[in-house]
C-alpha positions as a Markdown table, in Angstrom:
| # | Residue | x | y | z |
|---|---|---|---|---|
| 1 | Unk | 13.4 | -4.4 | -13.3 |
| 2 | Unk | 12.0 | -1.3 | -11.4 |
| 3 | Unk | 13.7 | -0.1 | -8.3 |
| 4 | Unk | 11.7 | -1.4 | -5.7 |
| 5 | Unk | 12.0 | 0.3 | -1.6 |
| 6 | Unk | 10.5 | -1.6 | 1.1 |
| 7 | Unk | 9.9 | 0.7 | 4.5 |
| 8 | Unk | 8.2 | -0.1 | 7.9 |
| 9 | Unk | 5.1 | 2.2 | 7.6 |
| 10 | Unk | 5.5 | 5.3 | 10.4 |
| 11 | Unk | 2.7 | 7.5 | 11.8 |
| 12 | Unk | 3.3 | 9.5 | 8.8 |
| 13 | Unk | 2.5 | 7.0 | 6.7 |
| 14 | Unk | -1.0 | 6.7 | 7.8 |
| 15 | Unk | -3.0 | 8.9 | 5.6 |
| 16 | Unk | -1.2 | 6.5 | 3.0 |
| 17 | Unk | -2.0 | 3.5 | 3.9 |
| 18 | Unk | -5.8 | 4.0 | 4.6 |
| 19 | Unk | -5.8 | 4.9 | 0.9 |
| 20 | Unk | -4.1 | 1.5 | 0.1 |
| 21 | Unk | -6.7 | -0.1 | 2.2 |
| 22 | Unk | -9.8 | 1.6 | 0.5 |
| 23 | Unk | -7.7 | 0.4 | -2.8 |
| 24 | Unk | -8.0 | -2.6 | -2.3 |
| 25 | Unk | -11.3 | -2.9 | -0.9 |
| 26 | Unk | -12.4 | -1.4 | -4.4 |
| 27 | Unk | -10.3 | -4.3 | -6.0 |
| 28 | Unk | -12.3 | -6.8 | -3.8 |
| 29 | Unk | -15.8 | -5.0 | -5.1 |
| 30 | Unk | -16.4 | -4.2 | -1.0 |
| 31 | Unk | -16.0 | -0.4 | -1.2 |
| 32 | Unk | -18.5 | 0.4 | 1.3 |
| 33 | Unk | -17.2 | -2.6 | 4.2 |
| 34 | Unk | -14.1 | -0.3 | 5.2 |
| 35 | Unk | -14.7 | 1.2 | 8.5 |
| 36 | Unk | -11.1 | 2.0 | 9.2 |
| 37 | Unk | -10.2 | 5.6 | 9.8 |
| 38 | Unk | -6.5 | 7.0 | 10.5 |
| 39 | Unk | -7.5 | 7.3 | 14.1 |
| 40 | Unk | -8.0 | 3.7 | 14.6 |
| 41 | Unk | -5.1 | 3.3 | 12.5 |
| 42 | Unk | -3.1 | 4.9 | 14.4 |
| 43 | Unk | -4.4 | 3.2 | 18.1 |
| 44 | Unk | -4.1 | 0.0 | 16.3 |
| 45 | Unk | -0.7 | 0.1 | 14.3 |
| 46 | Unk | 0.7 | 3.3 | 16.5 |
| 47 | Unk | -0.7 | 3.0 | 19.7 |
| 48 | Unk | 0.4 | 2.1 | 23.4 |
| 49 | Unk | -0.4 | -1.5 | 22.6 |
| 50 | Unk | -0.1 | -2.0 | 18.7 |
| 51 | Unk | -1.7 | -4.8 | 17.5 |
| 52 | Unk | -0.7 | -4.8 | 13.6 |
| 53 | Unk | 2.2 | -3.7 | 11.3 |
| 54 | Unk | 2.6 | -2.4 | 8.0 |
| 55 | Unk | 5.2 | -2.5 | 5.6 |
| 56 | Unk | 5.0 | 0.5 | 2.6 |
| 57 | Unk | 6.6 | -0.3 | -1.0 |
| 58 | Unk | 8.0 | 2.3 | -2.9 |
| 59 | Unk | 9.1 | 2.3 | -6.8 |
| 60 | Unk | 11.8 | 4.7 | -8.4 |
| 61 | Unk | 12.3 | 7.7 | -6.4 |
| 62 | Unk | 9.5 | 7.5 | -3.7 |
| 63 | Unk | 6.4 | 6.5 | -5.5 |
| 64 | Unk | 4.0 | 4.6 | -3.4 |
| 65 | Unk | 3.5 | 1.3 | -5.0 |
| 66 | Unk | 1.5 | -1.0 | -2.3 |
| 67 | Unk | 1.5 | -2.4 | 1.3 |
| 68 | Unk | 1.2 | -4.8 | 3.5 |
| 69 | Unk | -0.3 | -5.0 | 6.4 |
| 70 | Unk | 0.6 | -8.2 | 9.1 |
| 71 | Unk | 0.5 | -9.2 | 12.7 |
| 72 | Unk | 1.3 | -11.9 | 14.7 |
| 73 | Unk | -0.6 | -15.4 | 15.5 |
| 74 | Unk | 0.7 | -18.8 | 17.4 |
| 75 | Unk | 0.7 | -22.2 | 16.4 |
| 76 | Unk | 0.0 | -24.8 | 19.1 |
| 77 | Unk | 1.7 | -27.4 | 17.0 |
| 78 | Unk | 4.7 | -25.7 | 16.3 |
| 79 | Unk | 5.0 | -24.5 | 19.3 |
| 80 | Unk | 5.9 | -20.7 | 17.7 |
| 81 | Unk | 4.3 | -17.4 | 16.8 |
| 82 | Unk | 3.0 | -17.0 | 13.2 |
| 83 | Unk | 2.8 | -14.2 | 10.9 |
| 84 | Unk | -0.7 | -13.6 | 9.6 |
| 85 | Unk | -0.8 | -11.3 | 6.6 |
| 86 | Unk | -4.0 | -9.6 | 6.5 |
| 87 | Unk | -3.7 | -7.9 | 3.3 |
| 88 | Unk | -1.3 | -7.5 | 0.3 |
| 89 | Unk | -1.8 | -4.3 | -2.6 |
| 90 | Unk | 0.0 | -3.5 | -5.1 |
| 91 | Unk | -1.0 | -0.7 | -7.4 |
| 92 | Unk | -2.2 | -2.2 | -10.9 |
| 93 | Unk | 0.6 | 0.2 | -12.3 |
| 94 | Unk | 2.9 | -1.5 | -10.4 |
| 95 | Unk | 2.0 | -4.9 | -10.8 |
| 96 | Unk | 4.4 | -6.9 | -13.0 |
| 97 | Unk | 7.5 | -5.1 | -11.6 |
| 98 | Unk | 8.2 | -7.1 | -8.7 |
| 99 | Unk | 6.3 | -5.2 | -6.0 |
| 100 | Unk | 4.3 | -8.5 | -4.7 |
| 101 | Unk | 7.5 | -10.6 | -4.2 |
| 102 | Unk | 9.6 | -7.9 | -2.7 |
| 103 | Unk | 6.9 | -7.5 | 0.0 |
| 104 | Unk | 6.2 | -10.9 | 0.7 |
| 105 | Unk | 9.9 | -11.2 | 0.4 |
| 106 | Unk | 10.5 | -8.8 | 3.4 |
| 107 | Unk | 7.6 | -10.2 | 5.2 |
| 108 | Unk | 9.0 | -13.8 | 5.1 |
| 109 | Unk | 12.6 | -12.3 | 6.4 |
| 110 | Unk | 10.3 | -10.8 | 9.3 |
| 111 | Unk | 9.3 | -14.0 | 9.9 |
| 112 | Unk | 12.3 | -16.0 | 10.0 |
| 113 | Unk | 13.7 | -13.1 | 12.1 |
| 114 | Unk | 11.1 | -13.5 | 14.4 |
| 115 | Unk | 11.2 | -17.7 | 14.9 |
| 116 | Unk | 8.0 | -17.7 | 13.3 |
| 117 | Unk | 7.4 | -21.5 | 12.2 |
| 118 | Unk | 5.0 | -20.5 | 9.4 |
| 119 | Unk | 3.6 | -17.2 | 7.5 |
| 120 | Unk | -0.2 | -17.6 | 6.4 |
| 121 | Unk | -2.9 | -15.3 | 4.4 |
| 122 | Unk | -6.0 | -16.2 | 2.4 |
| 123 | Unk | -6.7 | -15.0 | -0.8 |
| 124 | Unk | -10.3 | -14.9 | -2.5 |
| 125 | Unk | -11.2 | -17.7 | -4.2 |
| 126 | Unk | -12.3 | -15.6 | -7.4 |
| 127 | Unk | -8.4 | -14.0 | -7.7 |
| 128 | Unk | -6.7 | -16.5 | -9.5 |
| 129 | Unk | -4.0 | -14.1 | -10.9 |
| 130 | Unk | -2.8 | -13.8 | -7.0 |
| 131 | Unk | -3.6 | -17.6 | -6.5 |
| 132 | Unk | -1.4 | -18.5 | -9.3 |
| 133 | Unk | 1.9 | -15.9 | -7.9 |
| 134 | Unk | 1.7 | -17.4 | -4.7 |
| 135 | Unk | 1.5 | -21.1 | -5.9 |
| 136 | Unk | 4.6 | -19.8 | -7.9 |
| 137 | Unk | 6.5 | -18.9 | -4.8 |
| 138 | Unk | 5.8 | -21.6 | -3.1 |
| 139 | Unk | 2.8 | -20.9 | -0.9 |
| 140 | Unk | 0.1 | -23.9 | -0.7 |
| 141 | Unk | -3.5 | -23.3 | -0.4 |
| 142 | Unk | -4.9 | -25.5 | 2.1 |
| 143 | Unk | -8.7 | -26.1 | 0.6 |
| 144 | Unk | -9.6 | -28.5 | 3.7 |
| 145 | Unk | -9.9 | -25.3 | 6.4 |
| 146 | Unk | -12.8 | -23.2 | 6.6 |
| 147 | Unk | -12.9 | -19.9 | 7.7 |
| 148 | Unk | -15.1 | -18.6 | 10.7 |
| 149 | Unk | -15.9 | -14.9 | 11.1 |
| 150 | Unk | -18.0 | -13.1 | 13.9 |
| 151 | Unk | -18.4 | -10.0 | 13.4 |
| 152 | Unk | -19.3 | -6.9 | 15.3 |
| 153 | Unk | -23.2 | -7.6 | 15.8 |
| 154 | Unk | -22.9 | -11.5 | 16.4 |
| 155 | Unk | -19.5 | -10.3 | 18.9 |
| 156 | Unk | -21.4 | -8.7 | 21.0 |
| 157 | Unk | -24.5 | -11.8 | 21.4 |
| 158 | Unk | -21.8 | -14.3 | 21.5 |
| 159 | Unk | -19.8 | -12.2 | 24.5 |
| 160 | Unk | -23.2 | -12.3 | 26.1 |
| 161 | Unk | -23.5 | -15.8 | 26.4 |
């Protein structure tokens, strides 16, 4: 198995992951939805009030491999924060060594460092090769919850009501 380095990601890792992030938006067939920058990234993960975190995955000597990016949520019925993963990449070169699991590895021990009663993500429906590696770690995929989204446009009518 690959050596496989887990870091928090610093300002200096910005530039890095944006290009994770338009990665994986290629991956998802969504190229042209990123509106990210590395100025937001930096307000947002960097910032006076962050409101995100990232994790950076190296393999061998410093070869970047993947990311992950997380923040935190609460549970009114467990009565404790959550950690909500946003998004998980790994490299397709780099898939198969372990990458994945050390990631959500780290994230869980962030998590049970925290108190956290429960990490969460959702995965597209059409992925079943990351469907499947979660099942295999344990994860279960609630099929009963629906997601809502409002974005931008609908934000701004629904803050005007």
């Amino acid at each position: 198995m690959a050596e496989v380095r887990i870091t928090k990601a610093t300002e200096a890792d910005i530039p890095l992951v944006l290009s994770f992030i338009k990665q994986l938006a290629i991956f998802e067939n969504a190229p042209d939805k990123v509106e990210a920058t590395e100025e937001l990234l930096q307000q947002n993960l960097f910032g006076p009030h962050p409101c995100a975190h990232a994790l950076v995955a190296y393999v061998g000597k410093q070869q970047p491999a993947g990311f992950a990016l997380y923040f935190y949520n609460f549970s009114t019925w467990t009565g404790r924060p959550g950690l909500y993963l946003e998004d998980l990449f790994v490299c397709e070169e780099f898939r198969q060594l372990g990458v994945g699991k050390r990631l959500l590895g780290e994230l869980a021990r962030i998590a049970r460092d925290r108190g956290c009663g429960r990490m969460e993500w959702v995965v597209l429906d059409w992925n079943t090769k990351a469907r499947e590696f979660y099942k295999s770690l344990g994860a279960a995929q609630l099929d009963e919850w629906i997601i809502n989204r409002v974005d931008a446009g609908a934000l701004g009518e629904l803050a005007r009501m």
